[in-house]
DSSP file (Angstrom, degrees, kcal/mol; ACC not computed):
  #  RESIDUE AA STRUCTURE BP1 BP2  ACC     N-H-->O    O-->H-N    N-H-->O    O-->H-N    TCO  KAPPA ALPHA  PHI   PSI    X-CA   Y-CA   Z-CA
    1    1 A X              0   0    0      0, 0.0     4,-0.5     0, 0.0     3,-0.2   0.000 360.0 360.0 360.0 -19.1  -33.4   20.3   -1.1
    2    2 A X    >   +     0   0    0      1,-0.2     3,-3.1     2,-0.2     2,-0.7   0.867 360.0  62.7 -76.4 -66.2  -33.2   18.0   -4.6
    3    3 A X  T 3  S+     0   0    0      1,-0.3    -1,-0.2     2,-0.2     3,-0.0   0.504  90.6  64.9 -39.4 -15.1  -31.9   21.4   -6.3
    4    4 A X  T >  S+     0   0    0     -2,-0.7     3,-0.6    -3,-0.2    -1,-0.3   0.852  92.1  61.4 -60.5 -37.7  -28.9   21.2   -3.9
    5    5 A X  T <  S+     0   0    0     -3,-3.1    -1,-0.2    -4,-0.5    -2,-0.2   0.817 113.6  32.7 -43.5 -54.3  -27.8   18.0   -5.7
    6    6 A X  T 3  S+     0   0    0      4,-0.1     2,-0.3    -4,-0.1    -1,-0.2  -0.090  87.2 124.8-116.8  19.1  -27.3   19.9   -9.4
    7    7 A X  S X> S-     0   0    0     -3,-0.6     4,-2.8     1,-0.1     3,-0.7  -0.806  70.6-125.5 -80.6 142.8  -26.2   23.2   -8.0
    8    8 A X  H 3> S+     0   0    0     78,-0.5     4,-0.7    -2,-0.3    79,-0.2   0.565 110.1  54.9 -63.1 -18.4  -22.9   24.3   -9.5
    9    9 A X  H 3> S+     0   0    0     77,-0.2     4,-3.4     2,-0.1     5,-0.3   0.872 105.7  49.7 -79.4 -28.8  -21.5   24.7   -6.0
   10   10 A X  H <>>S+     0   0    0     -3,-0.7     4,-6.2     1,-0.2     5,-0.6   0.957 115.7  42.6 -59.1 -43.6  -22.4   21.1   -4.9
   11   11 A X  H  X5S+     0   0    0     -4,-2.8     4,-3.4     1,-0.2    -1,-0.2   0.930 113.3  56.0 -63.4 -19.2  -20.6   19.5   -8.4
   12   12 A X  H  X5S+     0   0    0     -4,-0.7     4,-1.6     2,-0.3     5,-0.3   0.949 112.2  42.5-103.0 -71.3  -17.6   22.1   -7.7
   13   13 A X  H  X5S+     0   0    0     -4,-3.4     4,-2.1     2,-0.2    -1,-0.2   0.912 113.7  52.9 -58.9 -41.4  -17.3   20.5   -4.2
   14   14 A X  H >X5S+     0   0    0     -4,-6.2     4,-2.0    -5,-0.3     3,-0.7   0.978 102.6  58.6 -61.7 -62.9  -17.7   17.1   -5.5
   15   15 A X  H 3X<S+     0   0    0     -4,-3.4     4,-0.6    -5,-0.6    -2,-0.2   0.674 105.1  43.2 -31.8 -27.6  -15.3   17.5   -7.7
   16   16 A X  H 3X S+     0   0    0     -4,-1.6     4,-1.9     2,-0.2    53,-0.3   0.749 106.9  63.8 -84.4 -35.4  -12.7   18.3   -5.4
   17   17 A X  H << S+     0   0    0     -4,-2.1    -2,-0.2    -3,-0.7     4,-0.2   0.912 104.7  52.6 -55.1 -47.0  -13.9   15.6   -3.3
   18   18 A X  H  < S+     0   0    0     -4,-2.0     3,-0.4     1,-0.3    -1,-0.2   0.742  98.4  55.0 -98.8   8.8  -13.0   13.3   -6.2
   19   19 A X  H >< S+     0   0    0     -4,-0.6     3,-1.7    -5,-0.3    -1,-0.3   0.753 100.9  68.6 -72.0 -26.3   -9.6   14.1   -6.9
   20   20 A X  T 3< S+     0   0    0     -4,-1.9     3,-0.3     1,-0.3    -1,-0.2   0.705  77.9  74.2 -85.8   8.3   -9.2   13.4   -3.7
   21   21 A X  T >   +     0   0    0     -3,-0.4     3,-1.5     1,-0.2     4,-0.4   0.513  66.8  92.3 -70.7 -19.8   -9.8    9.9   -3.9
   22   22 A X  T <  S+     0   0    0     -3,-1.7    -1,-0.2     1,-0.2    -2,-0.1   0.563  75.9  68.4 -60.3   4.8   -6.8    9.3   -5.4
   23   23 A X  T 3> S+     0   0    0     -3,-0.3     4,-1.4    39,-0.2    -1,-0.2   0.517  85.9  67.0 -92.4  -4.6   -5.6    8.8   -2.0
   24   24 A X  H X> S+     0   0    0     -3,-1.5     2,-4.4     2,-0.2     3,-1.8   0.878 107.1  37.1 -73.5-106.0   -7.6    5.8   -1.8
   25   25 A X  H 34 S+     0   0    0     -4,-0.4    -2,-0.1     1,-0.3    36,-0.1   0.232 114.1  64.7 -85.6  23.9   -5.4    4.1   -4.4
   26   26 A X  H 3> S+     0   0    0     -2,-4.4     4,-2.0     3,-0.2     3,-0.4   0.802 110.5  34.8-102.2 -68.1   -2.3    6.2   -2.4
   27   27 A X  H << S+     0   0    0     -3,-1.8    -2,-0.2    -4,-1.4    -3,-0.2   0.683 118.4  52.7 -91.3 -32.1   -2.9    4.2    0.9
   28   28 A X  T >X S+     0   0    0     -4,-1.3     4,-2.8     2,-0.1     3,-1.0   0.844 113.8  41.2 -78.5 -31.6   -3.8    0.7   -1.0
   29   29 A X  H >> S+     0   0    0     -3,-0.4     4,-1.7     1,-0.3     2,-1.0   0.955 117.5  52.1-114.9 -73.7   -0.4    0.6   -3.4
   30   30 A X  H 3< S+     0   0    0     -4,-2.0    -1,-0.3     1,-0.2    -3,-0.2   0.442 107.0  52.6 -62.8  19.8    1.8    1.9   -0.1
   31   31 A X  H <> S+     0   0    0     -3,-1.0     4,-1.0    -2,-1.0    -1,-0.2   0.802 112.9  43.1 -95.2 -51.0    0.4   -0.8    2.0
   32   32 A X  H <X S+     0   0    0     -4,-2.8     4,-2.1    -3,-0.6     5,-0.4   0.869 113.8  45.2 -48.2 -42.6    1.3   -3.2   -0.5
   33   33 A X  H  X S+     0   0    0     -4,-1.7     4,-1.0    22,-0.2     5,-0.3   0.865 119.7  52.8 -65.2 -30.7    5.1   -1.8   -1.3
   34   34 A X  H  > S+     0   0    0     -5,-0.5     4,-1.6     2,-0.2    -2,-0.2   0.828 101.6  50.7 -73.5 -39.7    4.9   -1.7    2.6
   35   35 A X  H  X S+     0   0    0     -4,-1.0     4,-0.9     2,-0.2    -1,-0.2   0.964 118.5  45.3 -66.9 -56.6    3.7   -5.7    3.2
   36   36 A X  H  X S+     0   0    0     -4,-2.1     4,-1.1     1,-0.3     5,-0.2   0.701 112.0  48.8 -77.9 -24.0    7.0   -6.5    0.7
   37   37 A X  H  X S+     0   0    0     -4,-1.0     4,-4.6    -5,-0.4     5,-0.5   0.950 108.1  57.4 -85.7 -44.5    9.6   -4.0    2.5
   38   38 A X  H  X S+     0   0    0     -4,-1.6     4,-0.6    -5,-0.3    -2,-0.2   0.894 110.3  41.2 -68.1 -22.7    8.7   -5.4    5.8
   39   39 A X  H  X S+     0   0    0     -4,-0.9     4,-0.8     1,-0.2     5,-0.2   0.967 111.9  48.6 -75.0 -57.8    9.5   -8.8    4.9
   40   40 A X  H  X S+     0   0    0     -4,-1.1     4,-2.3     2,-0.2     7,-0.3   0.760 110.3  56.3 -46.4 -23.4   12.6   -8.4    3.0
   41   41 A X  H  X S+     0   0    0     -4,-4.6     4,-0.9    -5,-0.2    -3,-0.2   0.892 101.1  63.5 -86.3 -45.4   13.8   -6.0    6.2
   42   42 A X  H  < S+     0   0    0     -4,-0.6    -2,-0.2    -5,-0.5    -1,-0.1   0.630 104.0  46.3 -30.9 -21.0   13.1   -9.0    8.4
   43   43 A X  H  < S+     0   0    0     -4,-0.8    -1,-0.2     1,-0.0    -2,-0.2   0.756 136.1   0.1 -73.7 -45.7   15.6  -10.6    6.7
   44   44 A X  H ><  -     0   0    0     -4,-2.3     3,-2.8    -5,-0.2    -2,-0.2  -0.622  64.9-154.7-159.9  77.7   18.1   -8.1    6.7
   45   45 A X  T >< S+     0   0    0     -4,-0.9     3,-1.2     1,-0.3    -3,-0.1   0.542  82.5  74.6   0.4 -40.7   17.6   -4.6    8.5
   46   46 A X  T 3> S+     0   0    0      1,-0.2     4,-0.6    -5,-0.2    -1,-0.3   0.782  78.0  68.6 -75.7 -10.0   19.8   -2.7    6.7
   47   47 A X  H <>  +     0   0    0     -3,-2.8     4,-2.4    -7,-0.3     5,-0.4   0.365  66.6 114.8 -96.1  12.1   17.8   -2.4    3.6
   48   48 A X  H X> S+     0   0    0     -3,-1.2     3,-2.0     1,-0.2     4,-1.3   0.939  79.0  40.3 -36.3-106.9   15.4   -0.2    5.7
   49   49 A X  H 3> S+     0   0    0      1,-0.2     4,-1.4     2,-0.2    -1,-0.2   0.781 112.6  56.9 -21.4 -40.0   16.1    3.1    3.5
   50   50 A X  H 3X S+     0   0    0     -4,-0.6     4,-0.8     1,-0.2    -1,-0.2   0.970 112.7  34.6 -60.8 -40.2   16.1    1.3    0.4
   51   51 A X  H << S+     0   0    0     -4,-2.4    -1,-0.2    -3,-2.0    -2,-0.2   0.273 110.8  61.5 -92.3   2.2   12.7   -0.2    0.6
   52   52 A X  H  X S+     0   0    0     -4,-1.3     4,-1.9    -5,-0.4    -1,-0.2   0.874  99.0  52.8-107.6 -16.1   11.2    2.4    2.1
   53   53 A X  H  < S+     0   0    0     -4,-1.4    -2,-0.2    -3,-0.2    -3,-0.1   0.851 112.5  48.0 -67.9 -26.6   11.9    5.0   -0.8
   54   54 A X  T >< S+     0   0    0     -4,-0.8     3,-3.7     2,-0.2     4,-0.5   0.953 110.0  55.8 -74.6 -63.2   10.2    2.4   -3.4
   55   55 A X  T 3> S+     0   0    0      1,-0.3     4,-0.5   -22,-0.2     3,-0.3   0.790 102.5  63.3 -36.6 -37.5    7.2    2.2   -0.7
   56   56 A X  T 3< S+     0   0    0     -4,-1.9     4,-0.5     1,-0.2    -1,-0.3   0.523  82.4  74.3 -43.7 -33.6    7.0    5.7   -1.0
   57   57 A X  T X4 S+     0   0    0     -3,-3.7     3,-2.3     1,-0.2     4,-0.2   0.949  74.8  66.2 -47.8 -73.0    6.1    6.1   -4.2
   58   58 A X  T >4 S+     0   0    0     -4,-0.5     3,-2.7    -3,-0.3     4,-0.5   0.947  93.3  73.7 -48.3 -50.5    2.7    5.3   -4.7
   59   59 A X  T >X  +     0   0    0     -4,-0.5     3,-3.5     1,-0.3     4,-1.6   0.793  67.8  82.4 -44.7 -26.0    1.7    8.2   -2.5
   60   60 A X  H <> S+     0   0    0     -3,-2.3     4,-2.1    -4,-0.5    -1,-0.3   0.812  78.3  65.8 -56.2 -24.0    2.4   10.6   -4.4
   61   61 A X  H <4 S+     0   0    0     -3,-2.7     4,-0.5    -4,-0.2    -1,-0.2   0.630  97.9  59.2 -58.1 -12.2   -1.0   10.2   -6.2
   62   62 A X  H X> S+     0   0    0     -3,-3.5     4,-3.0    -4,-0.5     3,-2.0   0.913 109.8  41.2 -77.9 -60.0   -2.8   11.3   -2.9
   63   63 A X  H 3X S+     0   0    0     -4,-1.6     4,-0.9     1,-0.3    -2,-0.2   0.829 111.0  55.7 -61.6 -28.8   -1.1   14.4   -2.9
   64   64 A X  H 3X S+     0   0    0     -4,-2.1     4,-1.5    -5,-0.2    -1,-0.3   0.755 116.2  40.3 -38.3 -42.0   -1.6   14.6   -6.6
   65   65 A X  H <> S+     0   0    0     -3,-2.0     4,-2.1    -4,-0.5    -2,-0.2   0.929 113.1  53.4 -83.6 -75.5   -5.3   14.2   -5.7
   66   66 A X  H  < S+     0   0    0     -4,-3.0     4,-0.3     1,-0.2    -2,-0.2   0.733 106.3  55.8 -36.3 -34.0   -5.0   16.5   -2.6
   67   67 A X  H >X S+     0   0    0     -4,-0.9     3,-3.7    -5,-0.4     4,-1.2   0.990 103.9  51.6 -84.4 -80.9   -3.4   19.3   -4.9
   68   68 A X  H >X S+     0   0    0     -4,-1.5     4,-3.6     1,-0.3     3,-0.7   0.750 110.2  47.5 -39.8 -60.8   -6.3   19.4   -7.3
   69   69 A X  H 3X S+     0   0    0     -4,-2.1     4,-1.3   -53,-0.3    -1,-0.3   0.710 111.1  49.3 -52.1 -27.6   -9.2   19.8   -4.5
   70   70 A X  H <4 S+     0   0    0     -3,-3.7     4,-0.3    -4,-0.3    -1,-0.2   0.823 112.9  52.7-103.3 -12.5   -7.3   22.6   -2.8
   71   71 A X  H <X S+     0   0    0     -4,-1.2     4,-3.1    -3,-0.7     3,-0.4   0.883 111.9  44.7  -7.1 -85.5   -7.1   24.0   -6.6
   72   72 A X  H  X S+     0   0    0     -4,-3.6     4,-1.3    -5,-0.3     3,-0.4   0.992 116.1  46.2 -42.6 -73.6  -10.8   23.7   -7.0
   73   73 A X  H  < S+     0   0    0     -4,-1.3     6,-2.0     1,-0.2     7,-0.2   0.550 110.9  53.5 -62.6  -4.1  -11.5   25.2   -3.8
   74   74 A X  H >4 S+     0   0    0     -3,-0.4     3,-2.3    -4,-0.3    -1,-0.2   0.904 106.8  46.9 -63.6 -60.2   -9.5   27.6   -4.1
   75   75 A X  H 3< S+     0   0    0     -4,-3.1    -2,-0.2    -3,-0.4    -3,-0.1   0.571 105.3  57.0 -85.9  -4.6  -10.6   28.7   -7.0
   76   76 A X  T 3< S-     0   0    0     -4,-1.3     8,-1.4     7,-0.1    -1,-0.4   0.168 117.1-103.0 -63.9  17.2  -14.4   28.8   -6.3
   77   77 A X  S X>>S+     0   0    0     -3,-2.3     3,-2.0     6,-0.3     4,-1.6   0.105  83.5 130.9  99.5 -34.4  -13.8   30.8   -3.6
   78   78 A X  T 345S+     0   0    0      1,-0.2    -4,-0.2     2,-0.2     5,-0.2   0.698  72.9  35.8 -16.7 -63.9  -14.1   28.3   -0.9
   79   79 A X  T 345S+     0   0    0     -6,-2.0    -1,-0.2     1,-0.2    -5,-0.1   0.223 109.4  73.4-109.5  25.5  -11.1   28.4    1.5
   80   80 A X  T <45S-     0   0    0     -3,-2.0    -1,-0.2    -7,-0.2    -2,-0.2   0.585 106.6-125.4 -81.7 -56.0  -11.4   32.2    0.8
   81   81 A X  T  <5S+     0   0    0     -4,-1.6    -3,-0.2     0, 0.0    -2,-0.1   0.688  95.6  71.6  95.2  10.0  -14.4   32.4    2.9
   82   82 A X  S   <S-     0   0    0     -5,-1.2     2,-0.1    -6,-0.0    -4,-0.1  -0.388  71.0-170.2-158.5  67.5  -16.7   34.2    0.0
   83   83 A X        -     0   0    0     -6,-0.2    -6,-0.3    -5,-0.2    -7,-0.1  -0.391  21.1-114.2 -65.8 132.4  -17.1   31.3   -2.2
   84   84 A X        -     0   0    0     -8,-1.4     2,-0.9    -2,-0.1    -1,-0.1  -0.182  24.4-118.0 -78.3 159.7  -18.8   32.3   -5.9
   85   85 A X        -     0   0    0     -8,-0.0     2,-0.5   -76,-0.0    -1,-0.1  -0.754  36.4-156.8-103.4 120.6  -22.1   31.0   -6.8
   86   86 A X        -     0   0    0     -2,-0.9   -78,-0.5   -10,-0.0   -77,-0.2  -0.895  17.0-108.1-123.7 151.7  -21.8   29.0   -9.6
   87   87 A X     >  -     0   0    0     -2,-0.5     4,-1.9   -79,-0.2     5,-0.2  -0.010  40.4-112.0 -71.6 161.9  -24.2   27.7  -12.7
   88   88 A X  T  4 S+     0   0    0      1,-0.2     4,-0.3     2,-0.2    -1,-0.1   0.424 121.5  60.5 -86.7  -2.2  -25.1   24.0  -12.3
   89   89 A X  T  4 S+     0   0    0      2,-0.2     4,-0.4     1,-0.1    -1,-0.2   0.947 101.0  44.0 -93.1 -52.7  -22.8   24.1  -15.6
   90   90 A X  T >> S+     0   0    0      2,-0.2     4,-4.3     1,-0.2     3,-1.1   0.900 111.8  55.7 -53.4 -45.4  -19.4   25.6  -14.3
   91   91 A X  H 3X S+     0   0    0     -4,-1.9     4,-3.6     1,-0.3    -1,-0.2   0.852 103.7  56.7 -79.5 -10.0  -19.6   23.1  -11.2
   92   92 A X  H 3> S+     0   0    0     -4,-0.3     4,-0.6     2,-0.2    -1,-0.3   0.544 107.8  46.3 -92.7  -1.2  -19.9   20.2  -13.7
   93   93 A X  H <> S+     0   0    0     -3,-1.1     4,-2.2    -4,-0.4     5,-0.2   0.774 108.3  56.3 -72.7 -51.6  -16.7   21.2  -15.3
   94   94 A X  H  X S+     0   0    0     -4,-4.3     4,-1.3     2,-0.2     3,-0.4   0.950 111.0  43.0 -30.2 -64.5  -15.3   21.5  -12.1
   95   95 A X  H >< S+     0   0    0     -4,-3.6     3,-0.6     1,-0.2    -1,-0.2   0.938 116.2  46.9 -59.6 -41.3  -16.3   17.9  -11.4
   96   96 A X  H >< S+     0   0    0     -4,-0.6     3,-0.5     1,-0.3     4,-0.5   0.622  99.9  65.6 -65.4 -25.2  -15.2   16.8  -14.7
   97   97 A X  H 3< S+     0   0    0     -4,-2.2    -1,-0.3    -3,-0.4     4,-0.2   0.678 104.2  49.3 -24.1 -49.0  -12.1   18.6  -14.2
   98   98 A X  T <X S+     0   0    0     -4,-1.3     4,-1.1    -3,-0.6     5,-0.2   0.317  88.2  79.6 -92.6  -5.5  -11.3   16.0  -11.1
   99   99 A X  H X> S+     0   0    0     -3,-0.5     3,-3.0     1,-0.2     4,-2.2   0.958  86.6  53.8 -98.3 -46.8  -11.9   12.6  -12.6
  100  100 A X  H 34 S+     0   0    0     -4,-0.5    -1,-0.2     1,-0.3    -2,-0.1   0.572 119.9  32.3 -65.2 -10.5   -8.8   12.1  -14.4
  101  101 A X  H 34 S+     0   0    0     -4,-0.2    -1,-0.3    46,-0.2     4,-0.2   0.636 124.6  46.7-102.1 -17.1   -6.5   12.8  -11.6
  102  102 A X  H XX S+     0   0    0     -3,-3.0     4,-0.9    -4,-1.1     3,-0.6   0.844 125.5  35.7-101.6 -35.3   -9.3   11.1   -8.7
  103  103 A X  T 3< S+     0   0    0     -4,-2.2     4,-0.2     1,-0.2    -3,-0.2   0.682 126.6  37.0-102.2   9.3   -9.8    8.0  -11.2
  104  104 A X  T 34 S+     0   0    0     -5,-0.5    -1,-0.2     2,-0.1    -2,-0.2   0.336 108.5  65.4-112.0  12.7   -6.2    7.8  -12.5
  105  105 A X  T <4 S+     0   0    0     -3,-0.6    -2,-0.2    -4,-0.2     4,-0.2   0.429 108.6  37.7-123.7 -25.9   -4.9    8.7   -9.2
  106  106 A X  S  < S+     0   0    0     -4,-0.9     4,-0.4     2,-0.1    -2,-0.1   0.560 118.3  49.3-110.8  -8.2   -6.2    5.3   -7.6
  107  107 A X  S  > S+     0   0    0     -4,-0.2     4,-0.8    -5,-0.2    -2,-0.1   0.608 113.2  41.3 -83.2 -17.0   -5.5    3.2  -10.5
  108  108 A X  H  > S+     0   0    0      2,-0.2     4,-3.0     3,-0.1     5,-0.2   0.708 116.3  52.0-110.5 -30.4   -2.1    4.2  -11.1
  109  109 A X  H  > S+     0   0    0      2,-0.2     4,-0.8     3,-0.2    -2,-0.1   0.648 109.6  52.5 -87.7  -7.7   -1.2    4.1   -7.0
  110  110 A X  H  > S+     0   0    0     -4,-0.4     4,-1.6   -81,-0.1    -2,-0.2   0.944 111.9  41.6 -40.9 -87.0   -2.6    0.8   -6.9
  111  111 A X  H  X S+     0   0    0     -4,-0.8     4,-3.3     2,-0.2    -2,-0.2   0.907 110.1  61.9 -31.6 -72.4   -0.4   -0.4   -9.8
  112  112 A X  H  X S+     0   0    0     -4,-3.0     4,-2.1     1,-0.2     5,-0.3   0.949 100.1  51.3 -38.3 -64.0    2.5    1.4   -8.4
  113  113 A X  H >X S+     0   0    0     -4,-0.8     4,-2.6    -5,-0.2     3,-0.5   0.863 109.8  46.5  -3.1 -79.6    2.6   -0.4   -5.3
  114  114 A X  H 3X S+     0   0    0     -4,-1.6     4,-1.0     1,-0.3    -1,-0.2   0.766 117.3  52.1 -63.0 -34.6    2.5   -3.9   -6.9
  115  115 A X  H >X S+     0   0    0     -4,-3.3     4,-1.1     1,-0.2     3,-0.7   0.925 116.3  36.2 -37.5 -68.4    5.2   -2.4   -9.0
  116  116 A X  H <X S+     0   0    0     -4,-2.1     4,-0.8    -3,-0.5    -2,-0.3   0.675 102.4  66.0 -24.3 -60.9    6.9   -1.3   -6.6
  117  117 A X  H 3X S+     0   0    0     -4,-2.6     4,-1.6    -5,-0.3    -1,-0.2   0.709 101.6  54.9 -59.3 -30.0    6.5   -3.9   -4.1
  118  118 A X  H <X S+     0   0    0     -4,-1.0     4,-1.6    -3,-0.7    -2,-0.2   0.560 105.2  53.8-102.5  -4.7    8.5   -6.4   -6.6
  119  119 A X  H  < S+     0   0    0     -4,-1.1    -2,-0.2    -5,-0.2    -1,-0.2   0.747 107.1  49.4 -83.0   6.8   11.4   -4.1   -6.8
  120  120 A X  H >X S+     0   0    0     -4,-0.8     3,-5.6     2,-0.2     4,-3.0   0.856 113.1  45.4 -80.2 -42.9   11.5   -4.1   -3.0
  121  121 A X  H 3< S+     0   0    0     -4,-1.6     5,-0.2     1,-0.3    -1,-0.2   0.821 111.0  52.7 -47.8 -43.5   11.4   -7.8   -3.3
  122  122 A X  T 3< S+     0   0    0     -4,-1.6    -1,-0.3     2,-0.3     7,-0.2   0.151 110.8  55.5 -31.9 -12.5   14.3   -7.2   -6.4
  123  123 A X  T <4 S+     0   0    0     -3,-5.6    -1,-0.2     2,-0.2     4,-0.2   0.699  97.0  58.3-100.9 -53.2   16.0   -5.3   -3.4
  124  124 A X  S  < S+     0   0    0     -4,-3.0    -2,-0.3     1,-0.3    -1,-0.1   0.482 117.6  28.8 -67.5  -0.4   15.9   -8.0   -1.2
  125  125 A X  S    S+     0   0    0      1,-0.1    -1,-0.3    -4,-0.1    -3,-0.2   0.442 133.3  22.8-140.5 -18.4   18.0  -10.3   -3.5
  126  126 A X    >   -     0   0    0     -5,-0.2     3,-2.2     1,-0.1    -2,-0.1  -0.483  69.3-175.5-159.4  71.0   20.1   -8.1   -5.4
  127  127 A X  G >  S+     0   0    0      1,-0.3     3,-0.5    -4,-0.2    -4,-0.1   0.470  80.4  61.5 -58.5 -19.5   20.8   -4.3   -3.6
  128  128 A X  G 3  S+     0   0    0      1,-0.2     3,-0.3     2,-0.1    -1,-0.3   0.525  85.1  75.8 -91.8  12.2   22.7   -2.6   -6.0
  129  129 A X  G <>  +     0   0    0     -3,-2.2     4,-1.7    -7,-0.2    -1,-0.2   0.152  61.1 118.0 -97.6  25.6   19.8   -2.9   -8.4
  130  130 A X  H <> S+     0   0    0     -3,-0.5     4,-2.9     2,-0.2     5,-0.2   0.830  74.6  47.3  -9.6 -75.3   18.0    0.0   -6.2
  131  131 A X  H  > S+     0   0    0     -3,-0.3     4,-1.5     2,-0.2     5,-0.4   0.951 112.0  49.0 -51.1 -54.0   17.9    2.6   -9.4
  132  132 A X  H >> S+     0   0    0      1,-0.2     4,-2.5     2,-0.2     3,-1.3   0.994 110.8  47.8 -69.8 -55.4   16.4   -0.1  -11.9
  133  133 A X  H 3X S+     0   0    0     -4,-1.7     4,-3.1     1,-0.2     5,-0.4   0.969 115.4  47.6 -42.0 -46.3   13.4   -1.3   -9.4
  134  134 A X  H 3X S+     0   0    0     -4,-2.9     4,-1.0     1,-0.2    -1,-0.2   0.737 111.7  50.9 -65.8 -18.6   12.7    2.7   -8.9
  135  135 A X  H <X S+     0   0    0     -4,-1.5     4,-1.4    -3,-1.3    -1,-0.2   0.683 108.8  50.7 -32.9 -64.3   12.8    3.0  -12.8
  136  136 A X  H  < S+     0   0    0     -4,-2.5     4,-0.4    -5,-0.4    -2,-0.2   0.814 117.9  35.7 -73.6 -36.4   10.4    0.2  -13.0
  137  137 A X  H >X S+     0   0    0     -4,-3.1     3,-1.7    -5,-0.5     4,-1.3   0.845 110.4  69.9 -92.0 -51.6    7.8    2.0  -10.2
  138  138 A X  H 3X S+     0   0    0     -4,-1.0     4,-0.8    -5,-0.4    -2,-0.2   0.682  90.5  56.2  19.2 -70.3    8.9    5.4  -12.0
  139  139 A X  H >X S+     0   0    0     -4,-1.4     3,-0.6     1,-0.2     4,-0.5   0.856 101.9  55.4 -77.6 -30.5    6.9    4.5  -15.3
  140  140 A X  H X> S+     0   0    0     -3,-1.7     3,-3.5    -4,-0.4     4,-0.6   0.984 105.8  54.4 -59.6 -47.9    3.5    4.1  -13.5
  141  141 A X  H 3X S+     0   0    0     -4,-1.3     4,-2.6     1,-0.4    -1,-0.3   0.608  90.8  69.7 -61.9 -24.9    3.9    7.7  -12.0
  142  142 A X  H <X S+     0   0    0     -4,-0.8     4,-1.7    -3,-0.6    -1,-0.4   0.879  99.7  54.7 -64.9 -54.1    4.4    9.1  -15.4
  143  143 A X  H << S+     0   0    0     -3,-3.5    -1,-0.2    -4,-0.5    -2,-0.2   0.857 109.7  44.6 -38.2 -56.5    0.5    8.3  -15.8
  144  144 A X  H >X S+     0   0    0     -4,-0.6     4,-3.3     2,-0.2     3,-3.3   0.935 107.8  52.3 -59.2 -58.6   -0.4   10.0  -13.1
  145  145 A X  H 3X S+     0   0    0     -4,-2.6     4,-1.3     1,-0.3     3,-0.3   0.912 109.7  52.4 -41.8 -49.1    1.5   13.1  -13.5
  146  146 A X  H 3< S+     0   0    0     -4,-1.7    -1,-0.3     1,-0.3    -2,-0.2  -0.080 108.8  51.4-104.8  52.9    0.2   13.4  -16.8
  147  147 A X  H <> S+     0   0    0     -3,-3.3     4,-1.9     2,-0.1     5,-0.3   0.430 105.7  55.7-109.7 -45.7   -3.4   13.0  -15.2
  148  148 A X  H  < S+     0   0    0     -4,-3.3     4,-0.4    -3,-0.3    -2,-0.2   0.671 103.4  53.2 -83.8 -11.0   -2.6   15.5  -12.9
  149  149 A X  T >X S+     0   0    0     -4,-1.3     4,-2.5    -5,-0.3     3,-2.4   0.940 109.8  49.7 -84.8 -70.8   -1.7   18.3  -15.9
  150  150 A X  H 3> S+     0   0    0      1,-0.4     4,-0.9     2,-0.3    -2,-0.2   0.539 112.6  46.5 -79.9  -7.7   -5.0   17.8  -17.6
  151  151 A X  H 3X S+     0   0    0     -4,-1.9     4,-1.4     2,-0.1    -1,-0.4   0.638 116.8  45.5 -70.3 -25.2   -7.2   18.2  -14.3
  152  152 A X  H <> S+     0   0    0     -3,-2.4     4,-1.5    -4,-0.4    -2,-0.3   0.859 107.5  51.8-107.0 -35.7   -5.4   20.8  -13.6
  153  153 A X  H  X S+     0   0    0     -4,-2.5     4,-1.6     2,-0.2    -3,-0.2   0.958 113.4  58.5 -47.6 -55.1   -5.5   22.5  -17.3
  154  154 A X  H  < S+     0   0    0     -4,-0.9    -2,-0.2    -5,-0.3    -1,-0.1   0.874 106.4  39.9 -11.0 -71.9   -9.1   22.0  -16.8
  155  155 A X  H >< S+     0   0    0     -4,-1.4     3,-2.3     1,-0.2    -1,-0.2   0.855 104.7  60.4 -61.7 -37.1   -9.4   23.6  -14.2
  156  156 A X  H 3< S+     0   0    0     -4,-1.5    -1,-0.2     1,-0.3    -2,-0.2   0.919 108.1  55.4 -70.7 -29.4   -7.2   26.5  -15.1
  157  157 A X  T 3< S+     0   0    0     -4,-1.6     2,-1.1     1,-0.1    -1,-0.3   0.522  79.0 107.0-100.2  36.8  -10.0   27.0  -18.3
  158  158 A X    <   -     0   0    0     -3,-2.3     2,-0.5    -5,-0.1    -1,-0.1  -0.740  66.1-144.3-101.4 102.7  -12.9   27.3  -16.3
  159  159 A X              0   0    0     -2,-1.1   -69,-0.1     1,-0.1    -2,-0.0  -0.467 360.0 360.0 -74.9 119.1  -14.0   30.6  -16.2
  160  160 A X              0   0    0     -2,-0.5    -1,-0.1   -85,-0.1    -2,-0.0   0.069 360.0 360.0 -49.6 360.0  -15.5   32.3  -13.1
């Protein structure tokens, strides 16, 4: 049973597990953009669409996250149905493969939010300034993306 702990399929599966924690900091940074859009449409209704495309934002790091784990699991074999048995070595690339996108993927959707959340507020006061706030949430995502290319280059040089 310990030897389940350091088998290359367990880290392989963790690993996917923790890119997918960027949905963690997916669901925290659109709750916030979310708190800020609902006041400002409680003032004024129409500004529904605007504030909900900034709110929007931060998720993308879940899916970022989400992408990488069905990656992984793809590519052991997993959602295949004949998953490979891999050295205790491979599944620890695997895992290591998944933290820049699981631990930049809740730090950067976090951030986005708050980002976010004062252009909705920037929304509420001033509506043609739409483009700049989304500019302004924009630059976090940039982090992310380029979290989600080097998990995913990772992955791509881990040989089977």
């Amino acid at each position: 049973m310990n030897n389940i702990l350091v088998s290359g399929n367990f880290l392989a599966i963790l690993g996917a597990s923790v890119a997918a924690l960027a949905g963690i900091g997916s669901a925290i940074g659109v709750g916030i953009a979310g708190q800020a859009a609902a006041g400002v449409v409680a003032e004024d209704p129409k500004k529904f669409g605007s504030t909900l495309i900034l709110q929007a934002l931060p998720g993308t790091q879940g899916i970022y996250g989400l992408l990488v784990a069905f990656i992984i699991l793809n590519k052991i074999g997993l959602l295949g149905g004949s998953m490979a048995e891999l050295s205790a070595v491979q599944g620890g690339l695997f895992l290591a493969a998944a933290l820049p996108i699981g631990v930049v993927g809740i730090i950067s959707a976090i951030h986005q939010g708050k980002v976010a959340a004062a252009g909705i507020m920037l929304i509420g006061k001033r509506p043609e300034e739409i483009a700049k706030a989304m500019v302004y949430a924009a630059m976090v995502e940039t982090y992310a993306v380029l979290a989600l290319l080097i998990s995913f280059l990772m992955i791509n040089g881990i040989a089977i």
